[in-house]
Backbone bond lengths (Angstrom), bond angles and torsions (degrees), N, CA, C in turn:
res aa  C-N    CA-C-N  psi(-1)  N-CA   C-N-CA  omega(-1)  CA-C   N-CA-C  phi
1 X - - - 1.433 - - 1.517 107.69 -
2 X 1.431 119.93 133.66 1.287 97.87 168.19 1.364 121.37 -98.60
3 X 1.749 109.81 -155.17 1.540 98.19 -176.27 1.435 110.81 -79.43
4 X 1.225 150.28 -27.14 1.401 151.34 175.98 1.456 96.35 -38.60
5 X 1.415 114.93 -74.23 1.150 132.32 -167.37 1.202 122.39 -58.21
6 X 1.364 115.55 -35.44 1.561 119.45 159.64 1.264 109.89 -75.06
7 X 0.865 147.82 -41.52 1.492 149.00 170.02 1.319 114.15 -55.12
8 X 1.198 119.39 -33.75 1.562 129.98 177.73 1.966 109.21 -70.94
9 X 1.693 95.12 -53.27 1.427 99.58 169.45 1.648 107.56 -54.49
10 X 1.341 126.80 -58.03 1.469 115.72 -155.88 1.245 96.72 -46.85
11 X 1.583 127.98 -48.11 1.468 137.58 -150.77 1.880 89.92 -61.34
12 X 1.173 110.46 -62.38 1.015 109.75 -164.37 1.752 122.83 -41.76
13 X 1.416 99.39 -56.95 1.357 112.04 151.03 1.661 138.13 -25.21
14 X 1.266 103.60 -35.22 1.525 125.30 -165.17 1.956 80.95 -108.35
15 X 0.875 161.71 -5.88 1.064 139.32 149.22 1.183 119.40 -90.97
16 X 1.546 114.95 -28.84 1.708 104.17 162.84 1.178 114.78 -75.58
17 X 0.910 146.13 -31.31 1.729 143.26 140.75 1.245 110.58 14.30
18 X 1.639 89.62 -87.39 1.936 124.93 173.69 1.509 114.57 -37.61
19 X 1.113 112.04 -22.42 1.481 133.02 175.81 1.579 121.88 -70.01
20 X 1.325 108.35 -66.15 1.574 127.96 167.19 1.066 133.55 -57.23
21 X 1.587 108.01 10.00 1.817 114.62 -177.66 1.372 99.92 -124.79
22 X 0.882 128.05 81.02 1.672 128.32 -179.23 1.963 91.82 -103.31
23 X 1.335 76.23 148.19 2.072 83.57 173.77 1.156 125.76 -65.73
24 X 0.913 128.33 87.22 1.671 116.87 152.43 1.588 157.14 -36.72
25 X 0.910 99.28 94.42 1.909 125.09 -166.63 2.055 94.21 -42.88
26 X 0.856 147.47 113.59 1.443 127.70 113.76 1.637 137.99 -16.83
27 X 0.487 119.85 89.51 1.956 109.78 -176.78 1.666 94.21 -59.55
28 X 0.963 119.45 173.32 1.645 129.31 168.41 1.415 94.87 -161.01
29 X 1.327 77.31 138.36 1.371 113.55 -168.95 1.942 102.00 -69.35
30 X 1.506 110.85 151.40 1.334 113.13 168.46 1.189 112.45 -167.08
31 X 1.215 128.42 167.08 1.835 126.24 -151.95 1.257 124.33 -77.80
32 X 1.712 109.44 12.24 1.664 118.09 173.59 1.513 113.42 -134.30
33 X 1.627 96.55 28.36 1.697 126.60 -174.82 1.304 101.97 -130.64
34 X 1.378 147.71 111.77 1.590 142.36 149.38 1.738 93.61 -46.86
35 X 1.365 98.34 153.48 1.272 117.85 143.18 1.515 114.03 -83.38
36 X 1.589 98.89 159.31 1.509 110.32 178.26 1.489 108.86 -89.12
37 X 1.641 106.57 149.80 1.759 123.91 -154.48 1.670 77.75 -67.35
38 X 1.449 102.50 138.98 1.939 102.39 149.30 1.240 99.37 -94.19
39 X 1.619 99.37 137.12 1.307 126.49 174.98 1.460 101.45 -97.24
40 X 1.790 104.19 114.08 1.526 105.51 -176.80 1.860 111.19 -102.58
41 X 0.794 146.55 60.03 1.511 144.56 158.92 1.537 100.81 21.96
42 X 1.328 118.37 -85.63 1.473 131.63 -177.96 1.937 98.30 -18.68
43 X 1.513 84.07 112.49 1.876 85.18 148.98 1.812 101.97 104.56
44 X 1.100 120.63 -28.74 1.235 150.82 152.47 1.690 120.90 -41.61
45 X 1.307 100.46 -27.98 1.163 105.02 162.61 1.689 123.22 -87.61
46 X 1.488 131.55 9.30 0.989 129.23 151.76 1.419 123.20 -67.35
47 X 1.079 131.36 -15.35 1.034 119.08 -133.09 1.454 81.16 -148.53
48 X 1.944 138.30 -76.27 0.860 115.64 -162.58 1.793 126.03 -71.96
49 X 1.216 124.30 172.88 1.493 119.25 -154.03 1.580 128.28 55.92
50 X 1.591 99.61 8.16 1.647 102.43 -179.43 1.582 104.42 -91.91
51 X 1.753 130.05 157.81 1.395 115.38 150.96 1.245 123.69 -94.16
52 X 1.072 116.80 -162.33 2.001 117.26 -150.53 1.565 96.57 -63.27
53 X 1.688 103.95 -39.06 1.465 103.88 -173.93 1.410 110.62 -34.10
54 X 1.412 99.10 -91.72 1.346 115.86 -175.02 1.427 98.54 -23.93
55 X 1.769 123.71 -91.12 1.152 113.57 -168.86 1.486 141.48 -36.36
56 X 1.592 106.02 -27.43 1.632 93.75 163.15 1.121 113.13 -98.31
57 X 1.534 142.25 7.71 1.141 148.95 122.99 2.142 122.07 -23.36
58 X 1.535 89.18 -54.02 1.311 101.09 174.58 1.984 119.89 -67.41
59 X 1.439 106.35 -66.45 1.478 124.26 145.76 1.316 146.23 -32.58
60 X 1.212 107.86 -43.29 1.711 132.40 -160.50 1.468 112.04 62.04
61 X 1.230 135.53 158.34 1.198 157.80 143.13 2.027 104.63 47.49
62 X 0.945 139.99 97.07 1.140 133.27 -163.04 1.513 93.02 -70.76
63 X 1.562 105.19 165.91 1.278 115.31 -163.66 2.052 98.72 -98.53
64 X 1.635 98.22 -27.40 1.617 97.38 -162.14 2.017 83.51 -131.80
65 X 0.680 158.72 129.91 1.852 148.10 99.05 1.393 136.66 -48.68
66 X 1.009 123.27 80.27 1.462 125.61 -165.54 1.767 89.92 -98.35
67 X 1.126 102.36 145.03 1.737 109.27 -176.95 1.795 95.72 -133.03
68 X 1.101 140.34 119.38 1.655 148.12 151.25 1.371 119.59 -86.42
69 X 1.473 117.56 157.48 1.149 125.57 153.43 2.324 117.09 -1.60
70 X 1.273 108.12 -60.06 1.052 120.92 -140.78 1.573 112.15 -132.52
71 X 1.771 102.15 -19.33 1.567 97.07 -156.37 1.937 72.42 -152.18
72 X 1.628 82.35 178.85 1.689 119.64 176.50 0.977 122.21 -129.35
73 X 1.222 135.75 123.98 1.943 125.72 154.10 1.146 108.42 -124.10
74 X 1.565 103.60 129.62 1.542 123.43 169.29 1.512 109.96 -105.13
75 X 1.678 110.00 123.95 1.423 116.01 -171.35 1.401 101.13 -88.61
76 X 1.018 125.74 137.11 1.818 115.90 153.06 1.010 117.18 -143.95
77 X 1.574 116.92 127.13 1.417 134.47 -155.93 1.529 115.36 -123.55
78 X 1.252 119.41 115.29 1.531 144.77 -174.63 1.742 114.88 -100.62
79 X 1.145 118.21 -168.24 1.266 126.87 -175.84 1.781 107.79 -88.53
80 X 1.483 114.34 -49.13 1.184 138.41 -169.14 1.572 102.77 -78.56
81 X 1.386 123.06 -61.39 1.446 124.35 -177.02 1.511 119.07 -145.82
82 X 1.338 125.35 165.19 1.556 129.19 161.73 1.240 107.90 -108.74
83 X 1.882 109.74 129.21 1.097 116.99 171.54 1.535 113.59 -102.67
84 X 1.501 112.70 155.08 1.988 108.08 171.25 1.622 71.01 -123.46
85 X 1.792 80.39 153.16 1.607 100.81 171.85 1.872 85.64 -131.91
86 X 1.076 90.20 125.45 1.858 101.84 168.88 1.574 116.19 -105.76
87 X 1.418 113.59 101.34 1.222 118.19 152.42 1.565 155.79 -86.37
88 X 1.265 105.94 127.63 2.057 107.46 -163.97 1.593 95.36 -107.08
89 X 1.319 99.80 152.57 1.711 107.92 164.00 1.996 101.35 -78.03
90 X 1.000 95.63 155.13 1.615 109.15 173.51 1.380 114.10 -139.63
91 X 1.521 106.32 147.18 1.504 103.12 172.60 1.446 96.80 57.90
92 X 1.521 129.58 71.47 1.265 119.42 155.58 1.615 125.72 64.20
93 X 1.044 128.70 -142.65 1.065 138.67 173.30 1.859 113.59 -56.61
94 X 1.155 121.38 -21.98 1.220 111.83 -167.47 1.710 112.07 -46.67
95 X 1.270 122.68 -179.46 1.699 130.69 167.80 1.667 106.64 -70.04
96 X 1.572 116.29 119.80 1.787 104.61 161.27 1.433 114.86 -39.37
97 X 1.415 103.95 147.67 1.031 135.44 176.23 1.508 122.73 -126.14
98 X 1.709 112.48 161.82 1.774 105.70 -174.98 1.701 115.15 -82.86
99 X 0.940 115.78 92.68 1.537 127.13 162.39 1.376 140.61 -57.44
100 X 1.544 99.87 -34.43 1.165 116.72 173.92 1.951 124.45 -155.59
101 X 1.327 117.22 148.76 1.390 110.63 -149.27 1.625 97.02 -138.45
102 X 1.239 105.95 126.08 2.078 101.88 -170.46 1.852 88.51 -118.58
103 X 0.763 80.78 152.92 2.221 89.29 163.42 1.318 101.34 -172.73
104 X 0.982 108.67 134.15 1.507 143.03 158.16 1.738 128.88 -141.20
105 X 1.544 108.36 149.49 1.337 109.34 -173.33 1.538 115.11 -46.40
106 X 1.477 125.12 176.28 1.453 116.89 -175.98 1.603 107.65 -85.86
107 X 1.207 104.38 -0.11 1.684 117.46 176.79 2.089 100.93 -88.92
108 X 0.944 97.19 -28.85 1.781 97.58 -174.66 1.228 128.53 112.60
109 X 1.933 106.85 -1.15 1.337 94.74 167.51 1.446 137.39 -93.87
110 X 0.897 124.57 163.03 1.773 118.48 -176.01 1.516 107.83 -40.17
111 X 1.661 116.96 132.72 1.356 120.44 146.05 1.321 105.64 -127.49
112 X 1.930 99.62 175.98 1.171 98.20 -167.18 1.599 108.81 -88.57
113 X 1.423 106.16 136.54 1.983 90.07 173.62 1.083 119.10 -75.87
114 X 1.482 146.73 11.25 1.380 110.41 153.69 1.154 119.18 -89.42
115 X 1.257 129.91 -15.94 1.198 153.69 170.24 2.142 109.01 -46.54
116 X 1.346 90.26 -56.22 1.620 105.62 174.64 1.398 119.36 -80.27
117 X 1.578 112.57 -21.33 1.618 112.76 156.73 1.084 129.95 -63.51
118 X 1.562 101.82 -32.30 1.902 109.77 176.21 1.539 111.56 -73.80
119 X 1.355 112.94 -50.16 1.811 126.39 159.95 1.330 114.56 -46.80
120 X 0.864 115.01 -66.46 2.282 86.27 172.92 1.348 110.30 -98.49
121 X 1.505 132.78 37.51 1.686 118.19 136.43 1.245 98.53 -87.54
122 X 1.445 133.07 11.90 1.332 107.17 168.78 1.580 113.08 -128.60
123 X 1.576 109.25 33.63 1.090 126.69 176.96 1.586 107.69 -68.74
């Protein structure tokens, strides 16, 4: 490449740059708008990478066991929220494990799961 041409590319570059910064709006929130669920991480670690043991160990007695082809979900249902815990095998042969974690109120709307992990370990 020579220098024209590299010089021509940088330029080019430096105007798509100029391109990729457009302003960003905030929404704000107001009383015929939900706010969006915070998704809290914290606490989440009880539960995900655990198997059923542990977790109905943690819980007690699941409320739903659905077993598939491939996977698991354990329902457990409290006053405050319903959690699914979805379990996959990993690494081959090992025992499923929790991969994935849903909660929502018993009405259906979004809660937060760590929030609902702390609420039924103290079921």
């Amino acid at each position: 490449m020579t220098g024209k041409a590299r010089i021509a590319a940088l330029a080019g570059l430096g105007v798509l740059a100029g391109c990729a910064t457009a302003p960003v709006r905030t929404p704000t929130a107001s009383p015929d708008r939900p706010r969006a669920t915070v998704v809290n991480p914290a606490g989440l670690e009880r539960v995900l990478g655990r198997d059923a043991d542990a977790v109905i160990a943690l819980f007690g007695p699941a409320d739903q066991d659905q077993r598939e082809a491939r996977g698991r979900r354990l329902q457990f249902v409290g006053p405050a929220c319903v959690l699914d815990a979805y379990l996959y095998a990993k690494d081959g042969g090992r025992a499923p494990v929790v991969t994935w974690i849903d909660a929502r109120t018993p009405e259906g709307a979004d809660f937060d799961r760590a929030s609902c992990v702390a609420a039924l370990s103290r079921r």
